[in-house]
DSSP file (Angstrom, degrees, kcal/mol; ACC not computed):
  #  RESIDUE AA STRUCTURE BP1 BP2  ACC     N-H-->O    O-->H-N    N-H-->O    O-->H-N    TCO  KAPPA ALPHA  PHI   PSI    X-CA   Y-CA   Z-CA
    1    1 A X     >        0   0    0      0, 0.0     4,-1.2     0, 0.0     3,-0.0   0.000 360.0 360.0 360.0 -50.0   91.4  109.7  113.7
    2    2 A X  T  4  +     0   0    0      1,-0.2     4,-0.1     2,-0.2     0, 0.0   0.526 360.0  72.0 -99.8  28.9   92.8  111.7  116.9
    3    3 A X  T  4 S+     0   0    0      2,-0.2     4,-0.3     1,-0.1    -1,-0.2   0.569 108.9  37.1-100.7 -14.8   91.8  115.2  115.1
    4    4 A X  T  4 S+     0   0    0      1,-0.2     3,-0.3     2,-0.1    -2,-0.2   0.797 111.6  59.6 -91.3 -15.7   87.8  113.9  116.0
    5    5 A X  S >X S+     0   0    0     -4,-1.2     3,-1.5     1,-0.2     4,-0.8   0.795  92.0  63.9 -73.9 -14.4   88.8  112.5  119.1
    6    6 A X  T 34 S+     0   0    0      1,-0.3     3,-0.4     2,-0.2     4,-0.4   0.840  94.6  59.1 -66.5 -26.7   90.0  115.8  120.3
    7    7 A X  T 34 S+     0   0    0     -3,-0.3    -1,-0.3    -4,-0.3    -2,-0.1   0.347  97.7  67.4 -78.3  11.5   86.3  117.3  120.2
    8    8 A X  T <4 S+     0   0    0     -3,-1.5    -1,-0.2     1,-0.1    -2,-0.2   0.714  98.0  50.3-116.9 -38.1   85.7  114.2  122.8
    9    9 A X  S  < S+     0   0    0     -4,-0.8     2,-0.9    -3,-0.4    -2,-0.1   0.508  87.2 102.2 -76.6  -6.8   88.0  116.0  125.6
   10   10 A X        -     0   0    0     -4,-0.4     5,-0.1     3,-0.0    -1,-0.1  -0.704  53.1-165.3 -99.6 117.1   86.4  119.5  125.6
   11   11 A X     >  -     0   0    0     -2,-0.9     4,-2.2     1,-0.1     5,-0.1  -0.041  35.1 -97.8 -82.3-171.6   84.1  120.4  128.2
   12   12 A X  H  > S+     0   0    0      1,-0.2     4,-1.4     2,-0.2     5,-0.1   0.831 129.2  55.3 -59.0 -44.0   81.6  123.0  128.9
   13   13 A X  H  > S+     0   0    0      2,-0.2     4,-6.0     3,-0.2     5,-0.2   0.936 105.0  53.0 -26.8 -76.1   83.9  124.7  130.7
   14   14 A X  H >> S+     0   0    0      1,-0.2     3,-1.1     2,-0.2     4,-1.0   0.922 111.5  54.9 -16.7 -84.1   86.4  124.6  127.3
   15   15 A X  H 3X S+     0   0    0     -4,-2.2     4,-0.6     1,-0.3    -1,-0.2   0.493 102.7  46.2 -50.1 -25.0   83.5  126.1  125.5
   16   16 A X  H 3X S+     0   0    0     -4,-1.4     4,-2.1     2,-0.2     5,-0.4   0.831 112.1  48.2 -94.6 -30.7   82.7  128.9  127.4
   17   17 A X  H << S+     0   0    0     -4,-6.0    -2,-0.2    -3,-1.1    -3,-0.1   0.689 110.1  56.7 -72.3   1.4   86.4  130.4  127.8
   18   18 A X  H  X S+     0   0    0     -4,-1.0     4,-0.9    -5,-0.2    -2,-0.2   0.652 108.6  46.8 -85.2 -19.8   86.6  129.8  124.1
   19   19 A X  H  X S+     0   0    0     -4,-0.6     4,-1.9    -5,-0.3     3,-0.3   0.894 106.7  58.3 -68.2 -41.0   83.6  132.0  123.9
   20   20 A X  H  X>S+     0   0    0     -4,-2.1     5,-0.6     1,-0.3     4,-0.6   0.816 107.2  47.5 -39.1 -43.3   84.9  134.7  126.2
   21   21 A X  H  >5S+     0   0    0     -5,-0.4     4,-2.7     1,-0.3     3,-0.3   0.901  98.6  58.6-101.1  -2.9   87.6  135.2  124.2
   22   22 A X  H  X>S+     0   0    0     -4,-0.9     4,-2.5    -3,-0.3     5,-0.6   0.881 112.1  55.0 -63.9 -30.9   86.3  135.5  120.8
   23   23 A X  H  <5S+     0   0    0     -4,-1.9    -1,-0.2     1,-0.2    -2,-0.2   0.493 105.8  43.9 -62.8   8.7   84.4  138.3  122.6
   24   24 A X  H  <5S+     0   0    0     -4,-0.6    -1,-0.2    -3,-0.3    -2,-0.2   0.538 112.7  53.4-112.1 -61.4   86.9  139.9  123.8
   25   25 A X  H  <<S+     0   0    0     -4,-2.7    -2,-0.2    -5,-0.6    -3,-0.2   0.947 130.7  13.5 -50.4 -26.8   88.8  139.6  120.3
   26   26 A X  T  X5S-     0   0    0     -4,-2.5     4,-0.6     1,-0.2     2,-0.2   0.775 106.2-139.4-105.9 -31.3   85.9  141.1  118.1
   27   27 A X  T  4< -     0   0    0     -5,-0.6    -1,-0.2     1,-0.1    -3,-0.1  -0.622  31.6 -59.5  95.1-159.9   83.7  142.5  120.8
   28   28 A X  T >4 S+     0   0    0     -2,-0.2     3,-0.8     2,-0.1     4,-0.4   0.927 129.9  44.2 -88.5 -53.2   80.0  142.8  121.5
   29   29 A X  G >> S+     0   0    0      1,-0.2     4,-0.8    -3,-0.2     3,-0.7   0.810 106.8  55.1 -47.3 -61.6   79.1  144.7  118.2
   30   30 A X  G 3< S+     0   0    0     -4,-0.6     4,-0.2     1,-0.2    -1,-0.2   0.159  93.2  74.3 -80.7  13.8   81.1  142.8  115.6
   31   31 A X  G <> S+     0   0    0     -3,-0.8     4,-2.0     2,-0.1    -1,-0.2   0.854  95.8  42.6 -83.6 -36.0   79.6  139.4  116.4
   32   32 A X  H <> S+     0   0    0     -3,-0.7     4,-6.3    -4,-0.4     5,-0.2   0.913 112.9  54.3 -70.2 -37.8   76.2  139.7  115.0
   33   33 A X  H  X S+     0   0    0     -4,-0.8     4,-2.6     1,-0.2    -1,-0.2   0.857 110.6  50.2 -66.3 -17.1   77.7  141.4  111.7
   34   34 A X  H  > S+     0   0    0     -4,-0.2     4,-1.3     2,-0.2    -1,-0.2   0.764 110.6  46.0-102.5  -0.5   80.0  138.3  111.5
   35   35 A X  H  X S+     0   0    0     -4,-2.0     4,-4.1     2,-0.2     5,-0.2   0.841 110.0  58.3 -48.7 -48.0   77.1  135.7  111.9
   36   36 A X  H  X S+     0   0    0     -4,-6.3     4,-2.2     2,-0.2    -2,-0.2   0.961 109.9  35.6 -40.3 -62.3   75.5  137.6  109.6
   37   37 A X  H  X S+     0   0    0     -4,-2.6     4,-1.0     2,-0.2     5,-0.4   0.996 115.1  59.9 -49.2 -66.1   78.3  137.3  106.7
   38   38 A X  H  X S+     0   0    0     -4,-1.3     4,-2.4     1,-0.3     5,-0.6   0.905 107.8  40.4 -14.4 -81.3   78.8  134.0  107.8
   39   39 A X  H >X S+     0   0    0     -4,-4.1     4,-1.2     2,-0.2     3,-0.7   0.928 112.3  57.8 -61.5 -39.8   74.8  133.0  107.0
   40   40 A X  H >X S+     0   0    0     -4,-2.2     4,-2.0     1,-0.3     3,-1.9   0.971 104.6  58.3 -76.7 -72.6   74.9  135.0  103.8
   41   41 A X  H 3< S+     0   0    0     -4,-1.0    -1,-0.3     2,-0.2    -2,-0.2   0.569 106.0  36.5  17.1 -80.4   77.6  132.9  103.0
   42   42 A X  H <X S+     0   0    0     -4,-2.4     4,-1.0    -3,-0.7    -1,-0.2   0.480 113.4  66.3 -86.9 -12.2   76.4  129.5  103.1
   43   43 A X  H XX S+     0   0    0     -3,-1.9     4,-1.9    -4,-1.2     3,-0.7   0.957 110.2  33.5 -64.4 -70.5   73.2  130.9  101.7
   44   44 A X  H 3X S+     0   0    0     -4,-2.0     4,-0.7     1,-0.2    -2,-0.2   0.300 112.2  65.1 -81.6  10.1   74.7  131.8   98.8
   45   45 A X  H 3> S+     0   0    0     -5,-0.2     4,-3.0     2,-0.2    -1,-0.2   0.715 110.0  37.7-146.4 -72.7   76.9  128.8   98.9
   46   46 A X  H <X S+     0   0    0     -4,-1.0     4,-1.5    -3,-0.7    -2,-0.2   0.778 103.9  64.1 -83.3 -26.9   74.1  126.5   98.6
   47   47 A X  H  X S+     0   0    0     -4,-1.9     4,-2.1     2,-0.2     3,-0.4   0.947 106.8  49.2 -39.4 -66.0   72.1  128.3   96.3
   48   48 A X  H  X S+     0   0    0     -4,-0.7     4,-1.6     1,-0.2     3,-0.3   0.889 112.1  47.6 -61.5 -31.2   75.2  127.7   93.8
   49   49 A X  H  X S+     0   0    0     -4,-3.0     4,-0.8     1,-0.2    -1,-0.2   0.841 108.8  51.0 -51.0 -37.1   75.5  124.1   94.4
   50   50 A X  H  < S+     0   0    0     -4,-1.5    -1,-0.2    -3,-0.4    -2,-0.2   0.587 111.1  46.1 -91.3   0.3   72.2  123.6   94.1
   51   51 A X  H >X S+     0   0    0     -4,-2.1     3,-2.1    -3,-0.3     4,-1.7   0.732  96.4  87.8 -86.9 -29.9   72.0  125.6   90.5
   52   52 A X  H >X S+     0   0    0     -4,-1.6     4,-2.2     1,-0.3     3,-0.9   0.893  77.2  58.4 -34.7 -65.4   75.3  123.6   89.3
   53   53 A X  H 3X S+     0   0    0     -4,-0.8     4,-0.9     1,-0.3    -1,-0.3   0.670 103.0  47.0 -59.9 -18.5   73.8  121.0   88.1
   54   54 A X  H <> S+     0   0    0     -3,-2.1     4,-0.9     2,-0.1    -1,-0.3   0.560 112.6  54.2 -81.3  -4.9   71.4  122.8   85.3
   55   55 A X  H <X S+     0   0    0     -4,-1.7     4,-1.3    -3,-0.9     3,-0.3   0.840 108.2  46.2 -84.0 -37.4   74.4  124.7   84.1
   56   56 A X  H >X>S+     0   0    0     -4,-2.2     4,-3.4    -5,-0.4     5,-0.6   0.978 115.8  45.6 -78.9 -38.2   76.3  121.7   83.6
   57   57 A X  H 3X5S+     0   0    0     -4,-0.9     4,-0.9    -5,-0.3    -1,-0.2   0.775 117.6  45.3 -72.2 -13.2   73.2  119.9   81.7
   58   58 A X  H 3<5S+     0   0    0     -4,-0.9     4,-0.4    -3,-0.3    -1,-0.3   0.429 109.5  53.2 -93.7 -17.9   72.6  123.2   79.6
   59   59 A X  H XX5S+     0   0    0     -4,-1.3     3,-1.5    -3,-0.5     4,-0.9   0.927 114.4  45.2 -96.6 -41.9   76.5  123.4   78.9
   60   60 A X  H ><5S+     0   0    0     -4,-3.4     3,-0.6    -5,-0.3    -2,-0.2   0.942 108.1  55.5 -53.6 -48.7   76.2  119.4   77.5
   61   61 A X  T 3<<S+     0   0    0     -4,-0.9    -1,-0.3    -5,-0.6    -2,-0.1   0.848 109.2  46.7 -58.2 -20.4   73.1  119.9   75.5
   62   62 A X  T <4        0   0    0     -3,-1.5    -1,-0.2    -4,-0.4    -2,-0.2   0.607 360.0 360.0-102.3  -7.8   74.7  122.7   73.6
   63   63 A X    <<        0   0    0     -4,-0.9    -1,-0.2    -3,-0.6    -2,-0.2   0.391 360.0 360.0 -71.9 360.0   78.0  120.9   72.9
């Protein structure tokens, strides 16, 4: 309960020196490559959830 209310007390402000300094920790370069990983990620992420369920109905039909 007050770990979502905390997201209720950060402003715009917040948000852009919390941007600053992840640029500063990774740099200019190493943001896009880790969006990248990031989306491949949850690409593939959701591709395997969404295959789970014929593996499981293929592993029951053969028991």
């Amino acid at each position: 309960m007050i770990f979502s209310n905390i997201f209720l007390f950060i402003g715009p402000w917040q948000y852009v020196i919390i941007g600053l300094a992840i640029l500063l920790l990774f740099g200019g370069k190493k943001i896009p490559e880790l969006m990248k990983g990031l989306g491949s990620g949850i690409k593939e992420f959701k591709d395997a959830s969404k295959e789970e369920p014929n593996d499981v109905k293929e592993k029951d039909s053969n028991a």
